[in-house]
C-alpha positions in Angstrom: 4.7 12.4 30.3 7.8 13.3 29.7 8.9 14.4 25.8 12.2 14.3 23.8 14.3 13.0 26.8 18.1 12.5 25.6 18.2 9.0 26.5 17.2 5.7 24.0 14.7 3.9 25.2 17.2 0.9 25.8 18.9 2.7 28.5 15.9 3.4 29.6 13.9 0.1 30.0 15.8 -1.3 32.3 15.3 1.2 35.3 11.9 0.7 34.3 11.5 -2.8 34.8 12.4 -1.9 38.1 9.2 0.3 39.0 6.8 -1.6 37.1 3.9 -2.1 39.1 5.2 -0.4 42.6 3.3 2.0 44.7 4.5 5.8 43.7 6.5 6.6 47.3 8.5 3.1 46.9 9.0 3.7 43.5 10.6 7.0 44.4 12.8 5.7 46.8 14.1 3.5 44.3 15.0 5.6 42.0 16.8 7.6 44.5 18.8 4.7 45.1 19.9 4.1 41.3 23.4 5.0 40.1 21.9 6.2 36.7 21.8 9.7 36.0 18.6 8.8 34.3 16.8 7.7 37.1 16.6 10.8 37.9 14.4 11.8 34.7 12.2 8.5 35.3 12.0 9.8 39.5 11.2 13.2 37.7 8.1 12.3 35.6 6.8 9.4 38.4 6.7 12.7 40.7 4.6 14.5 38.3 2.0 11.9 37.2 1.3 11.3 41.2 1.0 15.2 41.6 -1.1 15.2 38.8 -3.4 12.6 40.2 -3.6 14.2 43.7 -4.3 18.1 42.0 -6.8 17.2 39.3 -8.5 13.6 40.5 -8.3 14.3 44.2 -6.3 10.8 45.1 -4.4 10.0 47.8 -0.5 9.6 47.2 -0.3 6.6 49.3 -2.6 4.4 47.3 -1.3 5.4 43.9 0.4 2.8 42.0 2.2 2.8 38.6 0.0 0.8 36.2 1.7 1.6 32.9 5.3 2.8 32.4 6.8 3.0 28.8 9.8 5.0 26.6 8.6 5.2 23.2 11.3 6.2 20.4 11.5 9.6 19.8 12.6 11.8 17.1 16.3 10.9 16.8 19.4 13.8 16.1 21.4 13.3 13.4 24.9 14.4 13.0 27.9 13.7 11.0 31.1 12.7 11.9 34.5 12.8 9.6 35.9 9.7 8.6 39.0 8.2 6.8 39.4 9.7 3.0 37.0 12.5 3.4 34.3 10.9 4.1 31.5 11.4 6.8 29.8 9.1 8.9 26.3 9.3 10.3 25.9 9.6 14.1 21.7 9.2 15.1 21.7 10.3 18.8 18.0 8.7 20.2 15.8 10.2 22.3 12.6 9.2 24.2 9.2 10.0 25.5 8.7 8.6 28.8 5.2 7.8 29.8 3.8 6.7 33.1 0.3 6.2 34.2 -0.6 6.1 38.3 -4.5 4.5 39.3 -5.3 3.6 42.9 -4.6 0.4 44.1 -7.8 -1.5 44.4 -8.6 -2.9 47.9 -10.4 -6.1 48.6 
């Protein structure tokens, strides 16, 4: 999991939709791939739930898949902006948590 990233979830979702459901190595490669400097973040947290699952539940990295992959809205910034006549307008700058989940892929 990855908290308070500075991107909206709907920059987010489609890179995503991309990984959804790959194994974690081909995922990885492509992200790598992906113009968006988010991809990175995504390639950052992918990396992090498969080290996870290799330190703690003693799995192997090859047979880890993604199985759940979300950005949920975080808690947005919000700053003012001057407008015509003295007047200010509201700027809400979004911000996600990204959450992945890895399990084994199931053979048979």
């Amino acid at each position: 999991m990855a908290k308070q990233v500075g991107a909206s979830p709907k920059r987010l979702k489609p890179i995503m939709d991309v990984v959804r459901g790959m194994t974690v190595n081909d995922a990885l490669d492509q992200l790598g791939l992906m113009t968006s400097p988010w991809a990175r973040s995504v390639a950052k947290v992918v990396l992090s739930a498969a080290s996870n699952a290799e330190n703690n539940l003693f799995m192997s990295r090859e047979t880890l898949r993604i199985t759940r992959i979300s950005a949920d809205q975080a808690r947005p910034l919000k700053r003012f902006r001057p407008r015509a006549r003295g007047r200010i307008g509201r700027v809400t700058r979004r911000s996600s948590h990204i959450i992945i989940e890895v399990d084994e892929i199931q053979e048979g």
